[in-house]
C-alpha positions in Angstrom: 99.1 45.7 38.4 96.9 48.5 37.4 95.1 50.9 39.3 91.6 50.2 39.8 90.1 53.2 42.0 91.1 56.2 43.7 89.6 58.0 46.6 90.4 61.3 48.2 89.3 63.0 51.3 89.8 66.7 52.3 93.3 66.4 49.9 94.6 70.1 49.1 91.8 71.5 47.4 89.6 68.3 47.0 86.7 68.1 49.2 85.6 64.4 48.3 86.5 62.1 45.0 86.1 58.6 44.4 87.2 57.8 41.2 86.8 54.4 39.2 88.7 53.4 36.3 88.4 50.5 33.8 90.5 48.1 32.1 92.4 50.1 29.1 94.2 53.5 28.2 92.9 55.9 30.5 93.9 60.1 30.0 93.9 62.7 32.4 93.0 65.9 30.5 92.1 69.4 31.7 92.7 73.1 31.6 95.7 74.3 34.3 94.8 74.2 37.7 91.9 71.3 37.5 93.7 69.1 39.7 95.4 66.8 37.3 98.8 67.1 39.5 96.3 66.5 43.1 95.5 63.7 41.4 99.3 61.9 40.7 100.4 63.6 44.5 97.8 61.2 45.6 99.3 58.5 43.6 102.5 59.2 45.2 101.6 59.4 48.6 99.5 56.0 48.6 102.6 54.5 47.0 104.8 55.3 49.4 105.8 59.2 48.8 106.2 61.4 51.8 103.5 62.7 53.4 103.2 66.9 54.0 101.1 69.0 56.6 100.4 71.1 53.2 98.4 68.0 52.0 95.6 68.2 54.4 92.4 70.9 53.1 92.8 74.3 54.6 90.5 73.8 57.3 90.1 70.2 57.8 92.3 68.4 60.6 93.2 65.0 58.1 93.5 63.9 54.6 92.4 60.6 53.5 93.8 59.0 50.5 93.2 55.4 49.3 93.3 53.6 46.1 93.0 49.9 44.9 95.0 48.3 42.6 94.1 45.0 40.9 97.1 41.9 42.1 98.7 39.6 39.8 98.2 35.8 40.8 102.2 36.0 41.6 101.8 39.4 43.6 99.0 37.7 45.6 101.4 34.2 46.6 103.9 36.6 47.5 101.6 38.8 50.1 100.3 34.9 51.1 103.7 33.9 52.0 104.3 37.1 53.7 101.4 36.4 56.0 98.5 38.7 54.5 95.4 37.6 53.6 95.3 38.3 49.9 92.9 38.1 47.2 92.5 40.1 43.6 93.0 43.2 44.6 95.5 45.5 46.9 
């Protein structure tokens, strides 16, 4: 499983970002403070990390965090036997 696309909403210091990546190595480089940790707290909070009021902008009422991961023929019979509808990607 890999991920596929991330997209953030109103996320600490992040106004909007919708982020695409392809197959292959991918590296996440930049000075301090360009939002490389935002960025893998994202990660976490999609995969199940606990969410924090300190997430949301300054300003904004909600966060919105999604990202899309591609599914392995045996991740998708798995979701099928648990009753979701389940196709290439998660």
């Amino acid at each position: 499983m890999s991920l596929k696309r991330i997209v953030l909403r109103d996320f600490v210091i992040v106004h909007a970002l919708d982020l695409e990546f392809d197959n292959g190595f991918t590296v996440l480089t930049g000075e301090t403070g360009a939002g490389k940790s935002i960025l893998i707290d994202a990660l976490q909070l999609v995969t199940g990390g606990r969410a924090d009021v300190n997430l949301v902008r300054e300003g904004c009422t909600k966060t919105e965090v999604c990202a899309e991961f591609d599914a392995s023929p045996k991740q998708q019979a798995w979701l099928e036997e648990a009753g979701f509808d389940a196709n290439d990607m998660l």
